[in-house]
Backbone as XML, in Angstrom:
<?xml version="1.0"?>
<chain id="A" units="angstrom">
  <residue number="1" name="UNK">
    <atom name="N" x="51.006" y="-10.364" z="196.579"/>
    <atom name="CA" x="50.392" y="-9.057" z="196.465"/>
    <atom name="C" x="49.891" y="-8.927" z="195.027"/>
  </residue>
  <residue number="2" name="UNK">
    <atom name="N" x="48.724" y="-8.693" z="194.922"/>
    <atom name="CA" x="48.350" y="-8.264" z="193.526"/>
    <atom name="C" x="47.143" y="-7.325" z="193.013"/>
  </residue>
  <residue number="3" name="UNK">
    <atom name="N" x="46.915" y="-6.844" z="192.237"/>
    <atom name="CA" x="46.138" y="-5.317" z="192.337"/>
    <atom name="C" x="45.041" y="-5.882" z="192.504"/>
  </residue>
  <residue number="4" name="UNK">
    <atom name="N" x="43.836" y="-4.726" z="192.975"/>
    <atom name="CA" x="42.195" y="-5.425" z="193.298"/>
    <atom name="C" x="41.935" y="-5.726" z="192.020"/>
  </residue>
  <residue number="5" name="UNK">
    <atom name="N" x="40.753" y="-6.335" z="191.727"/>
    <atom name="CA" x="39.791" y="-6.520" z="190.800"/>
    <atom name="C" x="38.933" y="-4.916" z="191.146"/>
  </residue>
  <residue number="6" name="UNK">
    <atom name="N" x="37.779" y="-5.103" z="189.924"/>
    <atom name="CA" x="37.135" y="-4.251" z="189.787"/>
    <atom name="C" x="35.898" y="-3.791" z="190.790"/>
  </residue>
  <residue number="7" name="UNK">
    <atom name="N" x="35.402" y="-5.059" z="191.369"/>
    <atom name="CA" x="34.423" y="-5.396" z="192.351"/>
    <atom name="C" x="35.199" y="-4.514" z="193.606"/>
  </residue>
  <residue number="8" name="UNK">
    <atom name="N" x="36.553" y="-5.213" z="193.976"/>
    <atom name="CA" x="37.136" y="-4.310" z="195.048"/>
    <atom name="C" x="37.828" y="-3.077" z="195.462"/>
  </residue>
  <residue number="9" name="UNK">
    <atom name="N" x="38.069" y="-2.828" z="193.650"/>
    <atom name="CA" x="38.479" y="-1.096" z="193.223"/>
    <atom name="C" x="37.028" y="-0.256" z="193.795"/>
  </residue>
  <residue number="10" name="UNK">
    <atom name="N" x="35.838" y="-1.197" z="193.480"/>
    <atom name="CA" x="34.762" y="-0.027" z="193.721"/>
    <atom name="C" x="34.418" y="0.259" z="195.005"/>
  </residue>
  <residue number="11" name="UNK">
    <atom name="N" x="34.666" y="-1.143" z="195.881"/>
    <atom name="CA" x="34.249" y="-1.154" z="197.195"/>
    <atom name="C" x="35.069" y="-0.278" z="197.940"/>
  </residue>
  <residue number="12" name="UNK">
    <atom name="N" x="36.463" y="-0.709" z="197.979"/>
    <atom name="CA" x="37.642" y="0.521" z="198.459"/>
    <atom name="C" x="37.645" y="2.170" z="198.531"/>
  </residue>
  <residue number="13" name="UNK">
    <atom name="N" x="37.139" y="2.372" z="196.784"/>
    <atom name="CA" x="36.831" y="3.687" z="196.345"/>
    <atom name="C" x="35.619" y="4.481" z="197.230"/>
  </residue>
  <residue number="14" name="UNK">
    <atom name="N" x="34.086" y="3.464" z="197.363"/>
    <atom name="CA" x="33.393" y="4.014" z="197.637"/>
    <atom name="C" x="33.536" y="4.141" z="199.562"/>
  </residue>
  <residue number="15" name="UNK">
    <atom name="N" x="34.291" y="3.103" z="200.288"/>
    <atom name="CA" x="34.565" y="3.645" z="201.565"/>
    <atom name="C" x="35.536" y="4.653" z="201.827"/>
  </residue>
  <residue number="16" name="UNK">
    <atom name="N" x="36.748" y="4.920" z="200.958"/>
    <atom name="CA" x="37.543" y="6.126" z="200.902"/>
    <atom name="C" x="36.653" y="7.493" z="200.783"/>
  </residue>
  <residue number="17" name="UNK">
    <atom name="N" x="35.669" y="7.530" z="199.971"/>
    <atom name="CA" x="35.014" y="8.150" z="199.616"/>
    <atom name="C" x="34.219" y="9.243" z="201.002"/>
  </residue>
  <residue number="18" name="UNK">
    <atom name="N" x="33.848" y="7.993" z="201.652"/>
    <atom name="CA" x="32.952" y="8.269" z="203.051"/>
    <atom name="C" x="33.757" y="9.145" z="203.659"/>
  </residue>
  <residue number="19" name="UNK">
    <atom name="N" x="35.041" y="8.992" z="203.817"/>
    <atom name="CA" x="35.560" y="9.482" z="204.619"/>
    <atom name="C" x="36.559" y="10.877" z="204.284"/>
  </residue>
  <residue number="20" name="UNK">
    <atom name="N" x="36.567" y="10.972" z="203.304"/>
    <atom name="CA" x="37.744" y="11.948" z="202.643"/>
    <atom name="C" x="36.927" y="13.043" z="201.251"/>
  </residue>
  <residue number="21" name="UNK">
    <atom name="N" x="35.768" y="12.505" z="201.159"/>
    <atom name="CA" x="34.736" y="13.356" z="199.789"/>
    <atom name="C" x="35.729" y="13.177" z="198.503"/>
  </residue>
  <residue number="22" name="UNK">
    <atom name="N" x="35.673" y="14.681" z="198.421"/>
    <atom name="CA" x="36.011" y="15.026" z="197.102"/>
    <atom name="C" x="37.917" y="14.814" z="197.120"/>
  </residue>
  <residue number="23" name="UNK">
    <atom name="N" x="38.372" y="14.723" z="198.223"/>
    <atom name="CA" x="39.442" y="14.641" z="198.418"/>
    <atom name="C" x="40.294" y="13.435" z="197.776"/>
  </residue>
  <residue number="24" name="UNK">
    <atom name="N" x="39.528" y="12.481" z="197.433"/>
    <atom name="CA" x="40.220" y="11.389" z="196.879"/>
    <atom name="C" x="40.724" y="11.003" z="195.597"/>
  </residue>
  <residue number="25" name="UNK">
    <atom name="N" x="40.291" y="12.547" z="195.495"/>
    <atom name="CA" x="41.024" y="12.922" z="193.586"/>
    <atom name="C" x="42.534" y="12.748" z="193.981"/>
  </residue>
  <residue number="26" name="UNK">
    <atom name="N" x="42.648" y="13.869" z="195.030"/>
    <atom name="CA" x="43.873" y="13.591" z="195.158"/>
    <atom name="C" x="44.562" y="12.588" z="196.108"/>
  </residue>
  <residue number="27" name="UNK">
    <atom name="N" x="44.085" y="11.585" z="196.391"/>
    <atom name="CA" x="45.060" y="10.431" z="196.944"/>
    <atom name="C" x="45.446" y="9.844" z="195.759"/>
  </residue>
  <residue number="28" name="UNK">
    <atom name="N" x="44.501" y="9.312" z="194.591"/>
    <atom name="CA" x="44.495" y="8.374" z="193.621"/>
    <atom name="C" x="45.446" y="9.447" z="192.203"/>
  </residue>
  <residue number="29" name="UNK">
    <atom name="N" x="45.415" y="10.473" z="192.335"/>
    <atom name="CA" x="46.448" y="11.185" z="191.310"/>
    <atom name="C" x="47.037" y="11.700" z="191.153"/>
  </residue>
  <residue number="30" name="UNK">
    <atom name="N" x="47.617" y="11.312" z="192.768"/>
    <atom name="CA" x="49.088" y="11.701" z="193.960"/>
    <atom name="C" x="50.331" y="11.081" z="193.583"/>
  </residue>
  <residue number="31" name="UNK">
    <atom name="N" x="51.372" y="11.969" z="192.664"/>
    <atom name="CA" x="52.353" y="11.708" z="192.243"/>
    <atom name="C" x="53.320" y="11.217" z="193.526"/>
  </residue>
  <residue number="32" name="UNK">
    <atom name="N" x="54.016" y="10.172" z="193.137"/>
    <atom name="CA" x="55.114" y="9.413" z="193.687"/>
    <atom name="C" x="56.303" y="10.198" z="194.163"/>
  </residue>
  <residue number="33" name="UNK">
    <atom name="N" x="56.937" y="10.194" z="195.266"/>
    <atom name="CA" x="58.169" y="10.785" z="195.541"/>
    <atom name="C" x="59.700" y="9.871" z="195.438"/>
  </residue>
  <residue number="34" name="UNK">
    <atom name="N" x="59.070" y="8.474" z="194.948"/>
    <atom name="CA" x="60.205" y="7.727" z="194.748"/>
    <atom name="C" x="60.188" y="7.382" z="193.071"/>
  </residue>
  <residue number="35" name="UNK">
    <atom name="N" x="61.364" y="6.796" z="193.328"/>
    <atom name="CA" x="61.706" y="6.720" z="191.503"/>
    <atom name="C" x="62.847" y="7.614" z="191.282"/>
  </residue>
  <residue number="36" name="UNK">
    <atom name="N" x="62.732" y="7.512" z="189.979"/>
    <atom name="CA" x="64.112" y="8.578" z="189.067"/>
    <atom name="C" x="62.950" y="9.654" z="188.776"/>
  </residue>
  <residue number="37" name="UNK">
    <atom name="N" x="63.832" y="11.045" z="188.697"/>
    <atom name="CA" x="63.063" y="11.972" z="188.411"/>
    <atom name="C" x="62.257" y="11.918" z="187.489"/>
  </residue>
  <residue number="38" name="UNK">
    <atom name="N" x="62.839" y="11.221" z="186.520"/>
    <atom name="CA" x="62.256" y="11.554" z="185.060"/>
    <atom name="C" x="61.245" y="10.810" z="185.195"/>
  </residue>
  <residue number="39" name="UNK">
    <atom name="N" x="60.354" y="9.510" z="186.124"/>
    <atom name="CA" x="59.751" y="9.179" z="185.940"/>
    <atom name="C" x="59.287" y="8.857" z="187.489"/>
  </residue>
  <residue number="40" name="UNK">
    <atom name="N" x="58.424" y="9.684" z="187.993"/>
    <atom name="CA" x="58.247" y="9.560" z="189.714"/>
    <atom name="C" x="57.455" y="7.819" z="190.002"/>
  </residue>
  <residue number="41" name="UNK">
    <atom name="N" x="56.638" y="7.913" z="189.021"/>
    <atom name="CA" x="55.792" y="7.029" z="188.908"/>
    <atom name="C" x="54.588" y="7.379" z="189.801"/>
  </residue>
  <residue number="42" name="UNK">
    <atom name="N" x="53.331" y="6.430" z="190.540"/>
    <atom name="CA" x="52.343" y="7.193" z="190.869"/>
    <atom name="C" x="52.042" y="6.022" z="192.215"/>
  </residue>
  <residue number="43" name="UNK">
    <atom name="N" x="50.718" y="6.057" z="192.903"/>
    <atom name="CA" x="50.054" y="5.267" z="193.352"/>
    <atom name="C" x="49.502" y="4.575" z="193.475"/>
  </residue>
  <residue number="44" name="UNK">
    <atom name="N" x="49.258" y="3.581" z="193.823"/>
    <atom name="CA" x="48.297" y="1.975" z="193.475"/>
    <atom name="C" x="47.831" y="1.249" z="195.202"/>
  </residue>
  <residue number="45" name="UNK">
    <atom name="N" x="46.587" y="0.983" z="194.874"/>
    <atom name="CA" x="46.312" y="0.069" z="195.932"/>
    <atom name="C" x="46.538" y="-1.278" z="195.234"/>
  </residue>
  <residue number="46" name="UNK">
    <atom name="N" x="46.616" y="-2.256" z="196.679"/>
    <atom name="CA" x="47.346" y="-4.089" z="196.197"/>
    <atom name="C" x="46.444" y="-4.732" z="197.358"/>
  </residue>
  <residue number="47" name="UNK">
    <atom name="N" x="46.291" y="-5.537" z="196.980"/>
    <atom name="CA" x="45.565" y="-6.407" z="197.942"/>
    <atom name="C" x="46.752" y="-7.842" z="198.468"/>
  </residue>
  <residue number="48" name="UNK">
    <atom name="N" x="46.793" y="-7.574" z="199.918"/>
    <atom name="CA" x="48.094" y="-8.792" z="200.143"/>
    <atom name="C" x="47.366" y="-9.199" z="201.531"/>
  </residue>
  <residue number="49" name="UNK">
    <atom name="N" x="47.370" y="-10.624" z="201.496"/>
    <atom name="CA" x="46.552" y="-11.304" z="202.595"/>
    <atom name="C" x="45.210" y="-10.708" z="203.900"/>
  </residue>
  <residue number="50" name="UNK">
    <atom name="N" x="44.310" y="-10.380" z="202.264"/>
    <atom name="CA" x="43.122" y="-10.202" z="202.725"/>
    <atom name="C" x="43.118" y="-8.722" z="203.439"/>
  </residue>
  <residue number="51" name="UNK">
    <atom name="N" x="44.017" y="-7.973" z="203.221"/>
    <atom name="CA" x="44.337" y="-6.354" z="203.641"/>
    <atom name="C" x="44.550" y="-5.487" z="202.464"/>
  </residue>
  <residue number="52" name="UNK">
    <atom name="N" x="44.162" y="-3.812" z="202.463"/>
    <atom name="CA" x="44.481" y="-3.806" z="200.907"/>
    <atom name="C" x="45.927" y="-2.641" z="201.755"/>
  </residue>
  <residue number="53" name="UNK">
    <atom name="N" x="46.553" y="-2.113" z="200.832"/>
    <atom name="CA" x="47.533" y="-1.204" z="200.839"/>
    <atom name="C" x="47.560" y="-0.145" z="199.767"/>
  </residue>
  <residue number="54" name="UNK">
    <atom name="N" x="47.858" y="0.537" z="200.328"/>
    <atom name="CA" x="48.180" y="1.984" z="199.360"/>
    <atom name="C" x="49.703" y="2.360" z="199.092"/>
  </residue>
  <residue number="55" name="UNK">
    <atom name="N" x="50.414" y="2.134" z="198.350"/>
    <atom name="CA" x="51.787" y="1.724" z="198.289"/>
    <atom name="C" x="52.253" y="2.565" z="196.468"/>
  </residue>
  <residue number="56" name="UNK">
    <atom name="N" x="53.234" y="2.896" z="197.093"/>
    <atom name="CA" x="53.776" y="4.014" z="195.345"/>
    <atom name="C" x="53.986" y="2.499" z="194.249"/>
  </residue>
  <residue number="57" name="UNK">
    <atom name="N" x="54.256" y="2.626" z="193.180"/>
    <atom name="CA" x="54.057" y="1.513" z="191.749"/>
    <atom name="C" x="55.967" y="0.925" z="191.456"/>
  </residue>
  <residue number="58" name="UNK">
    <atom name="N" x="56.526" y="2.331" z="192.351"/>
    <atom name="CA" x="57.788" y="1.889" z="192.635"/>
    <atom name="C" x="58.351" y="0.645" z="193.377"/>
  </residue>
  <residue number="59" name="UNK">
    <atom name="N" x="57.645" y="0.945" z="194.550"/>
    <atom name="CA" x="57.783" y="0.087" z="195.489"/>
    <atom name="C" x="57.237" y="-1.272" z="195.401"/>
  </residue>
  <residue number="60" name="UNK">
    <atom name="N" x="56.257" y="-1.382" z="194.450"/>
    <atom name="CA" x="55.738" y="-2.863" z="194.177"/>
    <atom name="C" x="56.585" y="-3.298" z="193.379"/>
  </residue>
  <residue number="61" name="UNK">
    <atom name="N" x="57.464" y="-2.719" z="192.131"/>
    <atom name="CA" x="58.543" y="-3.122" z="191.357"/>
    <atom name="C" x="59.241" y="-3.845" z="192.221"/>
  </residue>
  <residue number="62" name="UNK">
    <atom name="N" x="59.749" y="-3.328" z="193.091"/>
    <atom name="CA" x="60.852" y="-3.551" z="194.101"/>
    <atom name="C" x="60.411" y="-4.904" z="195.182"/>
  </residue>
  <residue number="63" name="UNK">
    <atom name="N" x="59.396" y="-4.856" z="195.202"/>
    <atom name="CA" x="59.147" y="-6.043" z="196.324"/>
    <atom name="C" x="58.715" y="-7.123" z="195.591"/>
  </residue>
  <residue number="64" name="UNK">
    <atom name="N" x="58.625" y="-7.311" z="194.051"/>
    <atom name="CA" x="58.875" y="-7.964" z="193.272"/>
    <atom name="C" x="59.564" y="-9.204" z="193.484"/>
  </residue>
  <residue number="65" name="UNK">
    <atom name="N" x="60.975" y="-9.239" z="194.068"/>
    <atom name="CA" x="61.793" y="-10.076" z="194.558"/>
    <atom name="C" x="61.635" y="-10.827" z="196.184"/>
  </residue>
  <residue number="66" name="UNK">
    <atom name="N" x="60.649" y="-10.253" z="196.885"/>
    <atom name="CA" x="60.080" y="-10.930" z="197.596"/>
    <atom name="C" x="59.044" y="-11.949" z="197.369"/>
  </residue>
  <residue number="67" name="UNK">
    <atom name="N" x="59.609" y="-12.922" z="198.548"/>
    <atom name="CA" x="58.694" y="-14.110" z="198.200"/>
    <atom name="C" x="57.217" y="-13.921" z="198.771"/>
  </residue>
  <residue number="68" name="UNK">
    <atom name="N" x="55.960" y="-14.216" z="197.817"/>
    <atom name="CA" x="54.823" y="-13.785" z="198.853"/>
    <atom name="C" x="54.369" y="-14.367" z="200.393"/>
  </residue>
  <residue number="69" name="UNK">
    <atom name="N" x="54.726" y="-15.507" z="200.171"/>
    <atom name="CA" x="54.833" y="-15.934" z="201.728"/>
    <atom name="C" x="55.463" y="-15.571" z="202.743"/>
  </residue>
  <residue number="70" name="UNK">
    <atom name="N" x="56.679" y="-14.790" z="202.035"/>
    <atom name="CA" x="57.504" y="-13.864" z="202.942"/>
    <atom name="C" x="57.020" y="-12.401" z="203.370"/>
  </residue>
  <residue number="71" name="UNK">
    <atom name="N" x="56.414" y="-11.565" z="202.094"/>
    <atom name="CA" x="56.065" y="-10.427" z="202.398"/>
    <atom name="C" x="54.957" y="-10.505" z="203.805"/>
  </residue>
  <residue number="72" name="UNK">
    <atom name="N" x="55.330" y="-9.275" z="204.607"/>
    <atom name="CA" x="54.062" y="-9.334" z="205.920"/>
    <atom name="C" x="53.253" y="-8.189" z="205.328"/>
  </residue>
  <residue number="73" name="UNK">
    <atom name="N" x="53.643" y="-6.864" z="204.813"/>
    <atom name="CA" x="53.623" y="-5.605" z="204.680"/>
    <atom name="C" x="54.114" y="-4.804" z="203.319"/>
  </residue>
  <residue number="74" name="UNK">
    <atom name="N" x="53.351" y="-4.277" z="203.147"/>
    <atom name="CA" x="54.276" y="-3.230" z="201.482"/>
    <atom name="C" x="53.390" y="-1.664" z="202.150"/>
  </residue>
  <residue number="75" name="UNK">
    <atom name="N" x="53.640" y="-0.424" z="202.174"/>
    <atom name="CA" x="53.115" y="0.645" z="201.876"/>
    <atom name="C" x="52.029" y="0.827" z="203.454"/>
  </residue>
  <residue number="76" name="UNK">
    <atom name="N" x="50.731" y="1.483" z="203.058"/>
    <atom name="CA" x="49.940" y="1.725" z="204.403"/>
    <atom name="C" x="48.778" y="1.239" z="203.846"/>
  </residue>
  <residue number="77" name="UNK">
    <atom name="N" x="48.384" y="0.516" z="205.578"/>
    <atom name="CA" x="47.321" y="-0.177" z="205.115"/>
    <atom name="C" x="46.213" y="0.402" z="205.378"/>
  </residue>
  <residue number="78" name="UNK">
    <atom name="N" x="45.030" y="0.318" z="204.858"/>
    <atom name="CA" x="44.250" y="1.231" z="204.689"/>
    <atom name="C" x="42.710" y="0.278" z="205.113"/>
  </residue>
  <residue number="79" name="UNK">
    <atom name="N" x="42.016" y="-1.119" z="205.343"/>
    <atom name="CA" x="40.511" y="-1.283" z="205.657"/>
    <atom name="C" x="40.083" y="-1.516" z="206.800"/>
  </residue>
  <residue number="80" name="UNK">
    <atom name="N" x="41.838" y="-1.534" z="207.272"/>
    <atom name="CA" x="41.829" y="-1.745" z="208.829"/>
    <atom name="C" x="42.005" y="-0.018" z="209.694"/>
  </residue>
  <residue number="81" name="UNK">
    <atom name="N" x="40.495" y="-0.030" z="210.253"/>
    <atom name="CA" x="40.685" y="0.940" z="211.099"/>
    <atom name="C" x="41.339" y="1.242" z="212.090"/>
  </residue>
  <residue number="82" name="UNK">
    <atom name="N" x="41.782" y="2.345" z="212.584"/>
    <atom name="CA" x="42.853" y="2.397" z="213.907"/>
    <atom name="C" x="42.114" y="2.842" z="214.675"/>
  </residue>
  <residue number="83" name="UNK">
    <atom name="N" x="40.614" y="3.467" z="214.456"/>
    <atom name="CA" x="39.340" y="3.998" z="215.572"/>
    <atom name="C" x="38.715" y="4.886" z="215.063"/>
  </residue>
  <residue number="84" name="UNK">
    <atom name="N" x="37.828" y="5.269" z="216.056"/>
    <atom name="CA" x="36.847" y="6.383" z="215.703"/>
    <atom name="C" x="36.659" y="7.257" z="216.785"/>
  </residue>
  <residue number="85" name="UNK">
    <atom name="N" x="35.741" y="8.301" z="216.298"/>
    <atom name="CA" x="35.214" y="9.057" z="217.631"/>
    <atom name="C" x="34.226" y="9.976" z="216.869"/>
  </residue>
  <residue number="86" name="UNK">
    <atom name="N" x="33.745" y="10.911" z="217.603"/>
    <atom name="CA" x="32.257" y="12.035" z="217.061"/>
    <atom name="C" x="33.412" y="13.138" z="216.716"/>
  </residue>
  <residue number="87" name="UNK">
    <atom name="N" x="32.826" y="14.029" z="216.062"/>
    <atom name="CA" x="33.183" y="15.325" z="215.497"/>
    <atom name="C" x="32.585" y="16.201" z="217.070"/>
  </residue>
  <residue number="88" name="UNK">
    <atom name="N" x="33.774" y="17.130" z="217.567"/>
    <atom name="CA" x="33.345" y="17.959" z="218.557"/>
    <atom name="C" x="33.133" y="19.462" z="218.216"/>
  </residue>
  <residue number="89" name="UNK">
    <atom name="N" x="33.745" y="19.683" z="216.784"/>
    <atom name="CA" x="33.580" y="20.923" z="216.436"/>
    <atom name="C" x="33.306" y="20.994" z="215.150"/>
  </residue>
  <residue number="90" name="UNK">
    <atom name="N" x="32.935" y="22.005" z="214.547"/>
    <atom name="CA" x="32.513" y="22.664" z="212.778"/>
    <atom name="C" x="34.104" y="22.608" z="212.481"/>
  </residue>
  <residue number="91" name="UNK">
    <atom name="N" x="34.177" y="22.588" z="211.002"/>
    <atom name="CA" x="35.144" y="22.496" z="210.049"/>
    <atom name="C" x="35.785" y="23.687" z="210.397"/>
  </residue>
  <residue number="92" name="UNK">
    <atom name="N" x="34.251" y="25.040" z="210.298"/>
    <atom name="CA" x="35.328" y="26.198" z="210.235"/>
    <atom name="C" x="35.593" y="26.660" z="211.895"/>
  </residue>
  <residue number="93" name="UNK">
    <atom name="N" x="35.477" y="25.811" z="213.069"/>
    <atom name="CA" x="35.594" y="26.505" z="213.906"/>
    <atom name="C" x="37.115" y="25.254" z="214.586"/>
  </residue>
  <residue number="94" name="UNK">
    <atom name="N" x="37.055" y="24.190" z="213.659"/>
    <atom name="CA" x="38.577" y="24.015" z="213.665"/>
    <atom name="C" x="39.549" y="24.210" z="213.192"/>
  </residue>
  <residue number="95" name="UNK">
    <atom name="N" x="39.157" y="25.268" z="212.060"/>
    <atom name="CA" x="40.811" y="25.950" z="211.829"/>
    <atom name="C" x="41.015" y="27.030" z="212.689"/>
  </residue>
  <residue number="96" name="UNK">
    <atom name="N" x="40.097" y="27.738" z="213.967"/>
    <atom name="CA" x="40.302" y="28.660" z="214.210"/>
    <atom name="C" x="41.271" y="28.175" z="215.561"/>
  </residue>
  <residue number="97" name="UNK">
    <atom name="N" x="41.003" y="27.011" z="215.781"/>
    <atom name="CA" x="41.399" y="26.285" z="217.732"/>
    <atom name="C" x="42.938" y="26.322" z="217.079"/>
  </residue>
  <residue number="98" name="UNK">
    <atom name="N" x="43.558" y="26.526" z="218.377"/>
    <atom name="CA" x="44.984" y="26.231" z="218.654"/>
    <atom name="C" x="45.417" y="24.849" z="218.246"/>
  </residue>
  <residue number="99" name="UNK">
    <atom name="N" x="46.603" y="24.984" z="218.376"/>
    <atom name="CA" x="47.100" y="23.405" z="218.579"/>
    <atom name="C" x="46.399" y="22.577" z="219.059"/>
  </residue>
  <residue number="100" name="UNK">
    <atom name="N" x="46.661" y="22.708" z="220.389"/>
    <atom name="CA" x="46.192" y="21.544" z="221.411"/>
    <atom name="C" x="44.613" y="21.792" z="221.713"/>
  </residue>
  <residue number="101" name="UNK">
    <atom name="N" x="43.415" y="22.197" z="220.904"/>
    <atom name="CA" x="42.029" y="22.362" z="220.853"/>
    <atom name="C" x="41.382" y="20.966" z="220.606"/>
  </residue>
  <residue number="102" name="UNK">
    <atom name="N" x="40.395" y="20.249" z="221.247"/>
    <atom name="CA" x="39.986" y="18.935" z="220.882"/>
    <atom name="C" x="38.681" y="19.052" z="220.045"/>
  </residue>
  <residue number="103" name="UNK">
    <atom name="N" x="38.847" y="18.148" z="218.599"/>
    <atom name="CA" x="38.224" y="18.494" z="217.082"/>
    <atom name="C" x="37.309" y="17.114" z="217.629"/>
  </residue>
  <residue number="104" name="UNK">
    <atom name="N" x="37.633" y="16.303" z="217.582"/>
    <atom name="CA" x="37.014" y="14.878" z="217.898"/>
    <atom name="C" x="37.197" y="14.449" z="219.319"/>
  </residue>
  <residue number="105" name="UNK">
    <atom name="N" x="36.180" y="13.796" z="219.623"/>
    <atom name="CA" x="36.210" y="13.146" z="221.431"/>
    <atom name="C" x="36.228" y="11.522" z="221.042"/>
  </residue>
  <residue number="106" name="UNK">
    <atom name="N" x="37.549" y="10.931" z="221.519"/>
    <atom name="CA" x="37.575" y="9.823" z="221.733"/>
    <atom name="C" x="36.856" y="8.698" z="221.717"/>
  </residue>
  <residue number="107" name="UNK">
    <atom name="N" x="36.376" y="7.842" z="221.004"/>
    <atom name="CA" x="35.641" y="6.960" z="221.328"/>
    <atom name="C" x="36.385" y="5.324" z="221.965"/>
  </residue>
  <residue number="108" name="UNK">
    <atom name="N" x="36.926" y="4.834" z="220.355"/>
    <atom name="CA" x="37.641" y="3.610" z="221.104"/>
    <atom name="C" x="38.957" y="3.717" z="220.345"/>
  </residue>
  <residue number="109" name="UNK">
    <atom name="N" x="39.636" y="2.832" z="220.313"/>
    <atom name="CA" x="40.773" y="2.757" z="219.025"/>
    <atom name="C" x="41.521" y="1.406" z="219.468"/>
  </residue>
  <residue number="110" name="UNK">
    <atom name="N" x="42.220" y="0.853" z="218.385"/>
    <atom name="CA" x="42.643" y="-0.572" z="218.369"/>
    <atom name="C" x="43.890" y="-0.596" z="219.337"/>
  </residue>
  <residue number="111" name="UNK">
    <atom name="N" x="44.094" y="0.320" z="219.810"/>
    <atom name="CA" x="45.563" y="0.605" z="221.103"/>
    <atom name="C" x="45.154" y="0.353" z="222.732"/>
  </residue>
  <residue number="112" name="UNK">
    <atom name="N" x="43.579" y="0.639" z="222.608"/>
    <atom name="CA" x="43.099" y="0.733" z="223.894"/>
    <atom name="C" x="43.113" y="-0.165" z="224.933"/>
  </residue>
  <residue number="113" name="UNK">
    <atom name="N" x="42.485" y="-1.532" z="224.613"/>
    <atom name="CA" x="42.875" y="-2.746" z="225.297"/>
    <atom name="C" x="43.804" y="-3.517" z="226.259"/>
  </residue>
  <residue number="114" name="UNK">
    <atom name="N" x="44.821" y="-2.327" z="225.228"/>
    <atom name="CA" x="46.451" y="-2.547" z="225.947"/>
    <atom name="C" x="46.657" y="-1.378" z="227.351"/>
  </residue>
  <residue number="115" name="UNK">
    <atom name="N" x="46.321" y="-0.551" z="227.411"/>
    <atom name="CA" x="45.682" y="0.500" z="228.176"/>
    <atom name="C" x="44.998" y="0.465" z="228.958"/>
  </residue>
  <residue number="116" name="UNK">
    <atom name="N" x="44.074" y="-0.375" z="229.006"/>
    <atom name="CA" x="43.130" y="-0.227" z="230.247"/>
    <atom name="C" x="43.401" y="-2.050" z="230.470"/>
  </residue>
  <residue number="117" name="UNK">
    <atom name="N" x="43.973" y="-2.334" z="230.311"/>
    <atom name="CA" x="44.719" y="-3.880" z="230.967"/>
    <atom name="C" x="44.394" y="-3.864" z="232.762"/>
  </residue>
  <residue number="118" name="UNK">
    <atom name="N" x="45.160" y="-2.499" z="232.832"/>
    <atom name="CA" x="45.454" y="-2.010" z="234.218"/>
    <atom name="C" x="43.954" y="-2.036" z="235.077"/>
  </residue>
  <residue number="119" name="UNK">
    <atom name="N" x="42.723" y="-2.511" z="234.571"/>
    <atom name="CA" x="41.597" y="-1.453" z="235.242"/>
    <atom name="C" x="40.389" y="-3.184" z="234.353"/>
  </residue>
  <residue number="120" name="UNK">
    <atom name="N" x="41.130" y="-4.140" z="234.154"/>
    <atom name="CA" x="40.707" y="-5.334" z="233.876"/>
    <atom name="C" x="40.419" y="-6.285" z="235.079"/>
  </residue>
</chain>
């Protein structure tokens, strides 16, 4: 595991970007909940077999002692999509829907395959 280069800090940044706007101030200067108080520590993306991760600066200390051929996983991975779908409603007319109101309509997602096995 070891941090991006600069080429892939930008590439990362600018697809986070797409998807989250202005919001990614705060992923990237999103204080840590692990650590000693006195020092929470913060967030870091790592790049570990061709996947990147978003993982606290704690936790990379710590997996330190793992062997890299051993590590599978550190933190959440983030270039691998889990799916997509269309926007079914306005921003402001989804804070107004209930709970169970549908914001997005389904398109595909990486679970599906396993799901429609049945209908193969």
């Amino acid at each position: 595991m070891r941090p991006l280069d600069e080429k892939e800090t930008t590439t990362v940044f600018e697809k986070l970007f797409k998807f989250t706007g202005n919001n990614l101030k705060h992923i990237v200067e999103r204080p840590s909940s692990e650590g000693p108080e006195q020092d929470p520590g913060r967030y870091c993306f790592r790049l570990q077999k061709n996947r990147v991760f978003y993982v606290s600066e704690s936790l990379v200390k710590r997996a330190t002692n793992i062997n890299r051929e051993k590590l599978i996983s550190l933190g959440t991975c983030i270039d691998l999509p889990l799916g997509f779908g269309i926007a079914a409603k306005s921003t402001q007319d989804c804070r107004k829907l209930d709970p169970n109101g549908i914001v997005v309509l389904h398109q595909a997602d990486i679970g599906e395959y396993l799901r429609m096995e049945d209908d193969l």
